[in-house]
C-alpha positions as CSV (number, residue, x, y, z in Angstrom):
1,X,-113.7,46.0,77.2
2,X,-113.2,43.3,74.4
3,X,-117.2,43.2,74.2
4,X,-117.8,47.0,73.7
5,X,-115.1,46.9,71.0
6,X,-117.0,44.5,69.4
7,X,-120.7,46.6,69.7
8,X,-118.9,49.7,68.9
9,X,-117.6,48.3,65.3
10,X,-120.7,46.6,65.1
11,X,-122.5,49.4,65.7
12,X,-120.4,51.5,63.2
13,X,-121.6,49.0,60.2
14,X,-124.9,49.0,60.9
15,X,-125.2,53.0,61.0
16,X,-123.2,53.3,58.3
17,X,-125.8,51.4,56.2
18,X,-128.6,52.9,57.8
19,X,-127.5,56.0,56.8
20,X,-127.8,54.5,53.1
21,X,-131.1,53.3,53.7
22,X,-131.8,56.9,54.8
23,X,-129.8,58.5,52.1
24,X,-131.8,56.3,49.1
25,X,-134.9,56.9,50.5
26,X,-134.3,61.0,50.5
27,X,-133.7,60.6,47.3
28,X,-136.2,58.8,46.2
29,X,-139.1,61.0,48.2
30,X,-136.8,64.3,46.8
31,X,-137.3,62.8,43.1
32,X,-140.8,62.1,43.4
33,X,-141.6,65.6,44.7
34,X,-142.3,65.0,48.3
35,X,-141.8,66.8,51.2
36,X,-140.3,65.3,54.5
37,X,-143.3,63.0,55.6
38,X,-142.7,62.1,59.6
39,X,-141.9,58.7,58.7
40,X,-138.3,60.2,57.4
41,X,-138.1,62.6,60.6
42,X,-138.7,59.8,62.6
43,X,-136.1,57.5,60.6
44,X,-133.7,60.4,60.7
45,X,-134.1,60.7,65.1
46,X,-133.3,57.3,64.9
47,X,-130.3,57.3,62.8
48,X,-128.9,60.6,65.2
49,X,-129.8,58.3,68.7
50,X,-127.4,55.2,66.6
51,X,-124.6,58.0,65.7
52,X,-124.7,59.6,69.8
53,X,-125.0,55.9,70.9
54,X,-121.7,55.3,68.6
55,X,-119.8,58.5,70.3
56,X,-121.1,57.7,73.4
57,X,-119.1,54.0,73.2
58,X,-116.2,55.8,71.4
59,X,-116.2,57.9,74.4
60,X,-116.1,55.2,77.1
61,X,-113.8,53.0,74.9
62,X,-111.4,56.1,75.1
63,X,-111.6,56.7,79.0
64,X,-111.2,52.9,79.9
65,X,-109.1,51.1,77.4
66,X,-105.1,52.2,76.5
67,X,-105.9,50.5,72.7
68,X,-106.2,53.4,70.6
69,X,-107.2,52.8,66.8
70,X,-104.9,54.3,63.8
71,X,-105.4,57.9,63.1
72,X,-107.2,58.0,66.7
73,X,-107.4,62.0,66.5
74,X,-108.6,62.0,62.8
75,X,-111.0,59.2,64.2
76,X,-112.4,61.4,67.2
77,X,-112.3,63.9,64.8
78,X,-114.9,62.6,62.6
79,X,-117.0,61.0,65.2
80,X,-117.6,64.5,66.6
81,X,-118.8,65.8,63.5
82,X,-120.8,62.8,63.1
83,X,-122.3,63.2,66.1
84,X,-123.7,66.8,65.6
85,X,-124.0,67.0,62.0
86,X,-127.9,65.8,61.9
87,X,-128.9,68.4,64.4
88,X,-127.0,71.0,62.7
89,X,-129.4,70.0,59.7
90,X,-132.8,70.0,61.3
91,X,-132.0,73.8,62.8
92,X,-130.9,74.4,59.3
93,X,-133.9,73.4,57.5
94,X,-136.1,75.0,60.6
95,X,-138.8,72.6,59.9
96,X,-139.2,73.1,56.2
97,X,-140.9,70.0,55.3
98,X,-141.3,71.1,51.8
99,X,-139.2,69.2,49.2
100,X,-136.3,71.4,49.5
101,X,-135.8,70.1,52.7
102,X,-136.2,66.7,51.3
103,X,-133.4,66.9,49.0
104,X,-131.4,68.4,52.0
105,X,-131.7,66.0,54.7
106,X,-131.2,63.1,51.1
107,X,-128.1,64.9,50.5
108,X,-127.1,65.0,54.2
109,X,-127.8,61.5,55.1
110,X,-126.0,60.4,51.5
111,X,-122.9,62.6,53.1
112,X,-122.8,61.3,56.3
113,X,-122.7,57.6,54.8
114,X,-119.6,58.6,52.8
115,X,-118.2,59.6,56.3
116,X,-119.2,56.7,58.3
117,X,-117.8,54.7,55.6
118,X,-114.0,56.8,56.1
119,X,-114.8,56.5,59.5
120,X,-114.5,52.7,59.2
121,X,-111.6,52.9,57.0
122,X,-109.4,55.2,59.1
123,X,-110.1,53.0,62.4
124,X,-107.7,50.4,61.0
């Protein structure tokens, strides 16, 4: 169990910072004028398979270990959200690719950093 604490927290940092990656690069496309390119919907399927890889550990770290982190509800709380929160945006934007839709998913990823990074914080 000690080794999937480790990936799990691991894993937390890097999609926290991915998440940035995506965030600064919405922005920059959005700025610029472009629409979502299939470079960034491909960035953006891999950042959602690192978040349900994340709540999938979370979810066997819960089942098989009795260590619960502080705040565990706020904690499951927020990784739920995490976890559905990018789909919830694609069937919201309904395949615009114009540069509306840019600025949404920029905005989007930018948000879920700023909860990844809470996430982090409330785990202890």
């Amino acid at each position: 169990m000690e080794a999937l604490i480790q990936i799990h927290g691991a894993l937390a940092q890097t999609v926290w910072l991915f998440m940035l990656v995506l965030g600064v690069w919405g922005l920059y496309r959005a700025i610029r004028g472009y629409g979502v390119g299939a470079s960034y919907l491909g960035a953006l399927a891999i950042g959602g398979i690192l978040i349900a890889l994340q709540g999938l550990l979370g979810v066997i770290l819960w089942l098989g270990s009795p260590v619960r982190p502080e705040r565990f509800e706020l904690h499951v709380l927020y990784g739920a959200f995490a976890v559905v929160f990018l789909p919830f945006l694609f069937a919201y934007i309904k395949g615009d690719d114009t540069n509306r839709g840019q600025w949404v998913y920029a905005f989007g990823t930018l948000f879920l950093f700023w909860m990844m990074l809470r996430l982090v914080d409330i785990s202890g």
